[in-house]
N, C-alpha and C positions, 0 to 999 in steps of 0.2 A: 583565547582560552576555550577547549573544548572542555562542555560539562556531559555526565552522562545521560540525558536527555539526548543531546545532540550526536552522542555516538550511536544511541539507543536509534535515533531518527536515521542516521546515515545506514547502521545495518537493516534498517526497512527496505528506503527506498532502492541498497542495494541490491537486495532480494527480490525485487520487484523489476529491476531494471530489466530482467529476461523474459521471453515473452512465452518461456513454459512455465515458469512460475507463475507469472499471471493470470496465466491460462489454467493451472493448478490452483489457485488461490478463488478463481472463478468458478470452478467445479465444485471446492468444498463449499461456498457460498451456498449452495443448494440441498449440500446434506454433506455426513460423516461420508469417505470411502479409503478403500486399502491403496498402498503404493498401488500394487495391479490392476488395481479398480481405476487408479489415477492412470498407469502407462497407454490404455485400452487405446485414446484417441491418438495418442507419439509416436512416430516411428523413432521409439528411442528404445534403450533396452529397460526391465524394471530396475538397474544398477544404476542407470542415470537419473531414471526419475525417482530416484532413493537418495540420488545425491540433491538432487532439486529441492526435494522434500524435505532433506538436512539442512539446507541453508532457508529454509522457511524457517524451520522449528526455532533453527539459533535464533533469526530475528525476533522470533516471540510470534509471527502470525500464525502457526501452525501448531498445535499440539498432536499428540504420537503416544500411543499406550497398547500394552502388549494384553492382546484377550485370546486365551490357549493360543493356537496358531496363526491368528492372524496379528497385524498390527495397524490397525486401524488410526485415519487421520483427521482432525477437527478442525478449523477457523478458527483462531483465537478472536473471538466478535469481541472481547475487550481491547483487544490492540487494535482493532480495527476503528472502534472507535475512537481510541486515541489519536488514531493515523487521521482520521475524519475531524478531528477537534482540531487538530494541528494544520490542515487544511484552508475548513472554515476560519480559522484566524487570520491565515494567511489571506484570505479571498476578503473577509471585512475589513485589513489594513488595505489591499488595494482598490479596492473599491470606493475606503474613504479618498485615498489618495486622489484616485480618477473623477472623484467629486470634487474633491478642491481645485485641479487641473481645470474641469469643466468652467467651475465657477469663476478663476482666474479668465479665461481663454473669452469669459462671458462678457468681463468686466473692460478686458480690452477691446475686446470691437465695438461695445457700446463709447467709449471712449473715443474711437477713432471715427463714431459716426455723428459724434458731437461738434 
């Protein structure tokens, strides 16, 4: 059963699976800039990084507002945070896991030196 959290999650990490979006999502990290501000380092055209920037937005990591001629692009730093919560969860169930492995893995050699 997919809930919408988890579709909410797959359109992330889908957006992110490219590595100009990344590399886009890197650069707004640092401050607001336009598609053209964003194309400067791609040899892509600003139609591509317009489309890049559209599957940002849909996922929710990017916001987009129109100021007279330009249109200017943000971080959405709350989904980022989310994305980072959903993360950390991830890395504290493995980590208990790799804990209890250890402690297992511990209990047997002491065992076999018995």
């Amino acid at each position: 059963m997919t809930t919408t959290a988890d579709a909410d999650l797959d359109a992330v990490f889908a957006a992110l699976g490219h590595r100009t979006r990344r590399a886009i999502v890197a650069r707004l990290a640092r401050g607001d800039a336009t598609v053209g501000e964003l194309a400067e380092p791609f040899d892509l055209t600003h139609q591509a990084v317009s489309r890049h920037v559209g599957i940002l937005r849909r996922s929710g990591l990017v916001q987009q507002w129109v100021d007279g001629q330009r249109r200017p692009c943000r971080l959405n730093v709350e989904r980022m945070r989310e994305l980072g919560g959903w993360i950390a969860e991830q890395q504290r169930e493995w980590e208990s896991r790799l804990d209890r492995l250890e402690e297992h893995l511990a209990a047997v050699r002491t065992r076999r030196q018995r």
